[in-house]
C-alpha positions in Angstrom: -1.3 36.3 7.6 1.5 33.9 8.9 -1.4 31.5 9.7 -2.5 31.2 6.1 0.9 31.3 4.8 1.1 27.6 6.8 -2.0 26.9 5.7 -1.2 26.9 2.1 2.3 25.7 2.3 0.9 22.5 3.9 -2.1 22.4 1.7 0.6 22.2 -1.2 3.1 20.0 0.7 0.0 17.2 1.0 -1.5 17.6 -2.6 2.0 16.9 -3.5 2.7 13.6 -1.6 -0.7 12.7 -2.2 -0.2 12.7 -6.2 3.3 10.7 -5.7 0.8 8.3 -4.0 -1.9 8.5 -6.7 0.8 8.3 -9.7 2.4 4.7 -7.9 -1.2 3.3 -8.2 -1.2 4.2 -11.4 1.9 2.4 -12.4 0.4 -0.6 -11.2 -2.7 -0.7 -12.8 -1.2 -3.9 -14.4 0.5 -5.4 -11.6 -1.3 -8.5 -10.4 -2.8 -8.4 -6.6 -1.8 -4.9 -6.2 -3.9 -2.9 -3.5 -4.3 0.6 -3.8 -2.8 3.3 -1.4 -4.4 6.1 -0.3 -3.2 9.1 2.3 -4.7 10.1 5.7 -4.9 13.7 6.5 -5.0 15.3 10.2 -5.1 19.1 10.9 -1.4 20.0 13.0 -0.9 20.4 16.5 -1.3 24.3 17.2 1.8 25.9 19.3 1.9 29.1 20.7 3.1 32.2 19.0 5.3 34.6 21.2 6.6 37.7 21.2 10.2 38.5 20.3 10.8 41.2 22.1 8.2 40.9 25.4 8.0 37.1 25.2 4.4 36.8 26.0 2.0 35.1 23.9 0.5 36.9 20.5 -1.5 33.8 19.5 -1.9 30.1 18.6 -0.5 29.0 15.0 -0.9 25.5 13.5 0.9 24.0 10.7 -1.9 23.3 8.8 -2.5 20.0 7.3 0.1 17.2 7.6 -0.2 13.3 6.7 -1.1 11.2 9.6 -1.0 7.9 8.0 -1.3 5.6 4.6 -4.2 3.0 4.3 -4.8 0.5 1.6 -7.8 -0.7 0.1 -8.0 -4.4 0.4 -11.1 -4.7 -1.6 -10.1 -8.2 -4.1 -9.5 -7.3 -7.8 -10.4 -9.4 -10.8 -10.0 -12.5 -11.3 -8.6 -13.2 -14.4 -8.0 -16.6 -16.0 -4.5 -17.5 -17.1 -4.3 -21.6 -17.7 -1.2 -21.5 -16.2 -1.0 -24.1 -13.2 0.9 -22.4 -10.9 -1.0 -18.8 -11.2 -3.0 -19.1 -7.8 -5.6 -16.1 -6.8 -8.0 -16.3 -3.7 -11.4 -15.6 -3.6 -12.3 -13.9 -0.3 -9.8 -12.6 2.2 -6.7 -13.7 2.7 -2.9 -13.6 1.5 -0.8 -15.7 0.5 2.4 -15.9 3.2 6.0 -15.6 1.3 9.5 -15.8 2.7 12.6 -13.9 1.5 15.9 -15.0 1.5 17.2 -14.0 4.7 13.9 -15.2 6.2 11.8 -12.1 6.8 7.9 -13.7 6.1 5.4 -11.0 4.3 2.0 -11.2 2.5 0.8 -11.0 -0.5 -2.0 -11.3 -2.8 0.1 -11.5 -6.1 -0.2 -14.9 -6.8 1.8 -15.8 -10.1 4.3 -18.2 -9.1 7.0 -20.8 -10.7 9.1 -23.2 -9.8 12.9 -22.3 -8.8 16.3 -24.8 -9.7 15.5 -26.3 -6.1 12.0 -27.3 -6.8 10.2 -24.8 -4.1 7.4 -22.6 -5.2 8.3 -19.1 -5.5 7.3 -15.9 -6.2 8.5 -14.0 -9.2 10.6 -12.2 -7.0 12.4 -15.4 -5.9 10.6 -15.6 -1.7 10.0 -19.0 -1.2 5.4 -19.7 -1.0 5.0 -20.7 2.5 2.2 -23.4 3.4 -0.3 -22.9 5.7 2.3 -24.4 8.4 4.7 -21.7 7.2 6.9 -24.1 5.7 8.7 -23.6 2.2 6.3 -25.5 -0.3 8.5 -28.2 -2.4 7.2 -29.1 -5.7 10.2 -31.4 -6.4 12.9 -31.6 -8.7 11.4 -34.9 -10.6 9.4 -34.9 -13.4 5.8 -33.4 -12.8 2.9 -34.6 -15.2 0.2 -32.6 -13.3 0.1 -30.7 -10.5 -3.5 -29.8 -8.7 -4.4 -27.0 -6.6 -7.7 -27.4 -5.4 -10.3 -24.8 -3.7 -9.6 -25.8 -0.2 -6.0 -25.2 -0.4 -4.7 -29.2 -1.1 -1.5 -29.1 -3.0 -1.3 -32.6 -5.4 1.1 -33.3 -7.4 1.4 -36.4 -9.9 -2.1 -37.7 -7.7 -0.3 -37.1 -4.4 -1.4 -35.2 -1.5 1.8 -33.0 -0.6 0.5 -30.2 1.7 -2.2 -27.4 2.0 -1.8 -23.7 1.2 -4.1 -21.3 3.2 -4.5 -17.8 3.0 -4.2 -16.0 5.8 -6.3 -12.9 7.3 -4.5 -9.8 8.7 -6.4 -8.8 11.9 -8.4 -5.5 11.8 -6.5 -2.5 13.0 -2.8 -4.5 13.0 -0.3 -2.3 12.1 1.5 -3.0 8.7 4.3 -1.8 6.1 4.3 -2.0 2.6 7.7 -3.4 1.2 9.0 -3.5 -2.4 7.3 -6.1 -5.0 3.5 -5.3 -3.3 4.4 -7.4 0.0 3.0 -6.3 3.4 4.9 -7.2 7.1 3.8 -7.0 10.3 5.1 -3.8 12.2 6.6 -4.9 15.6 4.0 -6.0 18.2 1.6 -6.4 15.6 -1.4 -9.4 16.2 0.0 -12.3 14.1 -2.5 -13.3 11.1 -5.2 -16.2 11.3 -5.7 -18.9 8.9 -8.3 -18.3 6.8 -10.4 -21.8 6.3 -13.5 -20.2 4.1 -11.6 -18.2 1.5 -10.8 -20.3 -2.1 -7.8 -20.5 -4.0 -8.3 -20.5 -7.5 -5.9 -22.0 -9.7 -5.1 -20.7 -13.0 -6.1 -17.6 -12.1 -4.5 -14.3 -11.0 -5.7 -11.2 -9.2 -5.5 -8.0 -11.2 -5.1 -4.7 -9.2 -7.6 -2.7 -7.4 -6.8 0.7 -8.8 -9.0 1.8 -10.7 -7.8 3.9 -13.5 -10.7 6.3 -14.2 -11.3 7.5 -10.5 -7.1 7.8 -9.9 -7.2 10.3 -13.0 -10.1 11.9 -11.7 -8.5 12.5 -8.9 -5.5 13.1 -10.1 -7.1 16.1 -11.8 -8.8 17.3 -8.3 -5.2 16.9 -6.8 -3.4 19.5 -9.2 -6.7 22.1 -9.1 -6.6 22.3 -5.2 -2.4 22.2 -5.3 -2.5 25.5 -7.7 -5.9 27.3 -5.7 -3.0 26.8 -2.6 0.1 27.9 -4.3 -2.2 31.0 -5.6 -3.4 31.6 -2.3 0.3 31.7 -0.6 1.6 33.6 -3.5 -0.9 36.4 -2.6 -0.2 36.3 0.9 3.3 36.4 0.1 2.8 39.7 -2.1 0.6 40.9 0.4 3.7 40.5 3.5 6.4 42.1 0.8 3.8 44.7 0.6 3.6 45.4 4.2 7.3 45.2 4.4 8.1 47.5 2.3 5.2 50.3 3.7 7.1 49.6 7.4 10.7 50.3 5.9 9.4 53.7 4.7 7.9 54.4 8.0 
């Protein structure tokens, strides 16, 4: 009985954090480059039941299911036409490389940038855009009549060549952590990412999220029918141990 009582209560425990999950992707099935999040299940390690009073073993108990991991789907989004100049998206693989103000460098695939008081390329949340040197990308403070973004990357402003953006691919199987504003960083001893030369940038464009909002409410519908068949189940083995309980007290 104890076993399904963990069973359930773990059952619950990952229908709940998986619906946190499920309800942030919904949130941000407007936010631009977004990649959806998903949660990996493993059954828990068993341990060994003992015996109060004769401490030998009675049995092997796990803890049911607990969440080994979160993955994301990479898979690119829509592109969809702004006109704005500095609204960059990249077809293929890739992100773009930002850098916060205390230097930490991330990735991302949001790609609606401006220009800040200093005249570097930002993101919306103020990291500097980092060429494919990892160097802050200066637009200038002068007046500028038109600047060009081409496919392969070339940054050219008022007719002249100022640097190249690239994108750059995160190696299979490196280990990463989502941060706030949709970046992702390397975990330590992580594999460093690779330029990517074959994937196009795409200016005046963005890249709308991933999610998509039909399957998340599907599943979102899935996630509260198998939370309550688990809460119903531990609420009947509960009964069913108050039950016992109370026959052994009258004994």
């Amino acid at each position: 009985m104890l076993k399904g009582i963990y069973t359930s209560a773990s059952g619950m425990e990952a229908q709940h954090l998986k619906q946190e999950v499920l309800a942030d992707n919904l949130a941000n099935v407007n936010t631009s480059g977004y990649k959806a999040a998903k949660l990996i299940h493993k059954l828990g390690a068993e341990k060994t039941v003992f015996d109060l009073s004769s401490n030998e073993s009675i049995g092997k108990i796990n803890s049911g299911t607990e969440i080994y991991d979160t993955s994301y789907d990479f898979a690119q989004g829509a592109l969809r036409q702004t006109g704005n100049s500095l609204d960059l998206a990249i077809s293929g693989s890739g992100f773009f490389p930002v850098q916060d103000n205390i230097g930490n460098i991330a990735y991302t695939r949001n790609g609606n940038f401006s220009i800040n008081a200093d005249g570097y390329l930002v993101t919306q949340a103020g990291d500097l855009v980092l060429d494919s040197g990892y160097a802050p990308i200066f637009l200038g403070n002068d007046l500028i009549s038109q600047i060009n973004i081409l496919n392969n990357g070339n940054l050219v402003i008022n007719g002249e060549y100022r640097t190249v953006m690239r994108p750059f691919d995160i190696q299979p199987g490196t280990p990463i952590i989502k941060t706030e504003n949709d970046k992702f960083v390397i975990a330590e001893g992580g594999a460093q990412p690779i330029s990517n030369e074959t994937a196009i940038i795409k200016q005046g464009f963005v890249e709308s999220s991933n999610v998509s909002a039909i399957k998340a409410s599907t599943d979102m519908i899935q996630i509260n029918r198998t939370y309550e068949a688990n809460h119903n189940a531990l609420k009947a083995q509960m009964d069913s141990l108050d039950m016992l309980m109370r026959i052994t007290d009258g004994i």
